[in-house]
N, C-alpha and C positions, 0 to 999 in steps of 0.2 A: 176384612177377609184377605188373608195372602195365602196364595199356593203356590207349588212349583211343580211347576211338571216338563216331559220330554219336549224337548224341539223336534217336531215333524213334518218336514219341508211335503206339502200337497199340493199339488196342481188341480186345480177344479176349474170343471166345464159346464156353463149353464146349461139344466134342461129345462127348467120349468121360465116360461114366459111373464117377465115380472113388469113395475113401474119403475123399473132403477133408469137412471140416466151416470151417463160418463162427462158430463159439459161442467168444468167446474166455477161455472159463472156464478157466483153466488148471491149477489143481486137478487138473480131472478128466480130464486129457490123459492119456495115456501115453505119455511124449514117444518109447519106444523101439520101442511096436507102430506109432506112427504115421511114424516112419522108415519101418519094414518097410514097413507099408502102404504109403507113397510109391513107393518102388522098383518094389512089385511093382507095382500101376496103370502105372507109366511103363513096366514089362516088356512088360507086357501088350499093352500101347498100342503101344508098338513093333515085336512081334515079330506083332501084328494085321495091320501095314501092311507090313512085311518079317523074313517068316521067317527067320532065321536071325541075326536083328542079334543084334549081341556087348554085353550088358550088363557094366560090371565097375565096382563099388561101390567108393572108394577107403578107407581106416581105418574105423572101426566095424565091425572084425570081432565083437562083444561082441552086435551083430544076430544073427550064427549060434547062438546057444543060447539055452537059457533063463533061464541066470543069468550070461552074460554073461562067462564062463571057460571056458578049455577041455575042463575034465571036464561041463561042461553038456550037458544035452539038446538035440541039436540041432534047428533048427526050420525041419518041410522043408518049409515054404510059401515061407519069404524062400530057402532054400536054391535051390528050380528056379527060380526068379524069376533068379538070377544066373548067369553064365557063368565067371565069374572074379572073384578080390578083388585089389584095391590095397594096399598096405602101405608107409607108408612109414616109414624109421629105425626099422625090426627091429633091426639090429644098429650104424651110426652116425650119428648127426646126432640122437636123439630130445631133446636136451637143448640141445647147441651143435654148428655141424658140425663133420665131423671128427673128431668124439668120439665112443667107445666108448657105446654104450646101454646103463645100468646092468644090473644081473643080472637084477633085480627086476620091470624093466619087459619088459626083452628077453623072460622067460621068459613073459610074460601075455603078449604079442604073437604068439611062437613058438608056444603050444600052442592058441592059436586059429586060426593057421595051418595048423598040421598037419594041427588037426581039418576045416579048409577040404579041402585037399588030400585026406584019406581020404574029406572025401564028394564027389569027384570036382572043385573048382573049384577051379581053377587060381590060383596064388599070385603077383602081379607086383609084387616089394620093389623096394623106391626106396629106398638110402642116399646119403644125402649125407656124403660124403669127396672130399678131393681130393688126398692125400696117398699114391702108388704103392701102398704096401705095403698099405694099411687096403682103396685100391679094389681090390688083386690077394685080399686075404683076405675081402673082403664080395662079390666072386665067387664063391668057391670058395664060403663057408660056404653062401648060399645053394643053390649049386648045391649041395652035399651034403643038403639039406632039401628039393631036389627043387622047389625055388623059381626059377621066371624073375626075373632081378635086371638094374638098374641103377645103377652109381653115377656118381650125380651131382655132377659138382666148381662146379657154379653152385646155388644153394639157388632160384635167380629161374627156373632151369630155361631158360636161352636161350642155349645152346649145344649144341652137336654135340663131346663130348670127344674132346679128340684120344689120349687115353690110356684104353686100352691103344691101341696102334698098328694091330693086330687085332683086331674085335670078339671078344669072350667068346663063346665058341660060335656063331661065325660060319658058316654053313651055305647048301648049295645047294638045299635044298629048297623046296617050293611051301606056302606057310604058306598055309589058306584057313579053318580055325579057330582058335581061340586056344590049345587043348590040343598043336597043332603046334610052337608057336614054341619058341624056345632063347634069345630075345634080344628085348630091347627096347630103344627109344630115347624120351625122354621132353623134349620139344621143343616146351612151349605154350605158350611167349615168344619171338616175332619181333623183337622191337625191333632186336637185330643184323641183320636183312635189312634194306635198303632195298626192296626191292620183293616182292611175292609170287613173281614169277619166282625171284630169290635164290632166295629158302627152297626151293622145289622143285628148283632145281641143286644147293642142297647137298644135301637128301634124297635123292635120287636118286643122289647120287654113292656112298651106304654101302648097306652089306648087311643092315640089320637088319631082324628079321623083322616087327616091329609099330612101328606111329609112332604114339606118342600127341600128338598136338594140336589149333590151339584151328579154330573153325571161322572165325577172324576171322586177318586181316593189319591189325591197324589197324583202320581204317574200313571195310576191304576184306575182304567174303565169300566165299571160295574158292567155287570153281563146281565144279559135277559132271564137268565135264571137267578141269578140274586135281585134284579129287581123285582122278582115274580113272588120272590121270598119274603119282601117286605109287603104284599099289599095285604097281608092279614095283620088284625091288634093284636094283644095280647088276650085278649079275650073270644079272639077267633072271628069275630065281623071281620067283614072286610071295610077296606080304607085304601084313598088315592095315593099313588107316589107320585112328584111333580117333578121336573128339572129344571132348575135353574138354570137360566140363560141371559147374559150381556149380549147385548145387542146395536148399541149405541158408545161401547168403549170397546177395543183392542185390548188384550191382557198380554202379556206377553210371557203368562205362564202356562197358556193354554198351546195345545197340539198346531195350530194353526202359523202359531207367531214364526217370521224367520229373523235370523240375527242380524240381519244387515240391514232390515228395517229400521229409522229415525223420521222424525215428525216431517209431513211433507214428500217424503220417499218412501211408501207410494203414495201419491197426489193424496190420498180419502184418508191420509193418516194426519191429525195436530197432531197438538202437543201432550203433554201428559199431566193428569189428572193433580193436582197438588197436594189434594186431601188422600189420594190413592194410588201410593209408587206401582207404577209397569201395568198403570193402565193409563190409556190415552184416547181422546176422545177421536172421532171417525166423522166422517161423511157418510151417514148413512142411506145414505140415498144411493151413492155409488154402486155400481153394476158388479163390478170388483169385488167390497166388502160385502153386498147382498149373498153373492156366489160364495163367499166362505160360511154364510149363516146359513142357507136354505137355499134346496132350489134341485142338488145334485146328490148323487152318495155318497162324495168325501166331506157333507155340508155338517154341521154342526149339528141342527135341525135334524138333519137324518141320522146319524149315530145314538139323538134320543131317541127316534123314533123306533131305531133299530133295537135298543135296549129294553125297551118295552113300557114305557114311561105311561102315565095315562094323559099326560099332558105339557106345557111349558110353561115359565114364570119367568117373563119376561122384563127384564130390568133396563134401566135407564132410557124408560120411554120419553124422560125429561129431556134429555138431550137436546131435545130442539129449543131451550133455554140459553143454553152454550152459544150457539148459533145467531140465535135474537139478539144476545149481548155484545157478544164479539164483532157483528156483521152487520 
């Protein structure tokens, strides 16, 4: 996924009381309590200002226990903090798309999954395939594991697949939590729209039950009245819109980025991503990048909120992987 958007030089002022720390000793981090930590302050913070927003943490399922495996301890501070987890390549694309996820991996993804689901939050796998048979069997399998799934035949995520011809558990119901749904669509690359109209005539044209996307067209901010326009199908239920949100990388095509920013300057900023130009991995824990995510009105966090989102889809909860490795 590449976008571009405006350079927007914002000064933000914490208001809300969080666990960030400014100490860049990183020894004595715990890069995996301070993920938790992250999510649940942004929980918090959101579901302060509108009860019922939909939080869903995407990979780092290994946050839900204690040791980071499915027979672990599960830990139910981060656990009510979340609504639902993200997942993606359970079962293909964790290595190259299109391909089978080895046994070894799938099975440590699966039994953190499970474990998700038995303590009530909701499972939304993303496989990337594009090839009929794999996307008709990475339906099924998930549906048999009681998992909301999508497969994805663009890895960039910007399109509307046209296969299956019928969504997968396409339904007439009124989605207004995320435990409702049967179906997603996962849609946080516009570039094939020319306009924001576009994107909301194709959305609007399909029946799925949740749209995950970004809060941007471009340059362009969706408004609470266009997001208000998407949470009907095309069949007239209602359905959740989600926004997409990095949280664990810096982009630097987002309103936030300034230009004279490089890795190191400011302190909470590495280096950059090598699988993904003009993004760079962060200090998330830092007091600094916490106050550009959440927290105040020029935050990130509050612009979805402001737009009228029914929730967030929080990405690179893995992050503290990066960290473990490097440190």
């Amino acid at each position: 996924m590449k976008k571009h958007f405006p350079i927007v030089v914002i000064f933000s002022i914490s208001l809300f009381t969080t666990s960030c720390a400014t100490a860049p000793d990183l020894p004595n981090i715990d890069f995996r309590q301070a993920m938790r930590d992250f999510v649940i302050d942004l929980s918090e913070y959101s579901k302060g200002i509108e009860p019922g927003f939909i939080i869903i943490p995407q990979n780092g399922q290994e946050l839900i226990t204690d040791n980071g495996e499915g027979d672990g301890t599960p830990n139910a501070e981060y656990i009510a903090a979340i609504d639902a987890t993200g997942r993606e390549s359970m079962f293909y694309g964790y290595y190259n798309d299109d391909e089978i996820t080895p046994d070894e991996d799938k099975q440590h993804l699966l039994d953190l999954c499970l474990l998700c689901e038995a303590q009530g939050i909701e499972v939304l796998a993303t496989d990337y395939c594009l090839d009929h048979t794999k996307m008709d069997n990475s339906y099924q399998i998930n549906f048999d594991n009681n998992f909301i799934s999508f497969a994805a035949d663009q890895r960039d995520l910007n399109n509307i697949p046209v296969y299956p011809a019928t969504i997968y558990n396409e339904n007439t119901d009124d989605i207004t939590i995320i435990s409702q749904a049967k179906n997603f669509l996962y849609l946080i690359n516009s570039e094939n729209y020319a306009t924001k109209n576009d994107f909301i005539i194709a959305v609007n044209s399909t029946n799925y039950d949740v749209v995950l996307m970004d809060l941007y067209h471009n340059e362009e901010e969706y408004t609470q009245t266009e997001i208000a326009g998407l949470k009907s199908k095309a069949n007239g239920a209602a359905r959740l819109v989600i926004a997409y949100m990095s949280i664990a990388e810096a982009e630097e095509y987002r309103y936030y980025w300034i230009n004279s920013w490089r890795p190191w300057d400011p302190v909470w900023l590495e280096k950059e991503n090598p699988e993904w130009e003009g993004n760079y991995k962060v200090r998330y824990w830092d007091c600094d990048w916490q106050n550009i995510i959440f927290g105040n009105d020029n935050s990130y966090l509050k612009k979805i909120l402001d737009a009228g989102f029914d929730g967030a889809y929080l990405d690179i909860i893995d992050g503290f992987e990066y960290f473990e490795e490097e440190y």
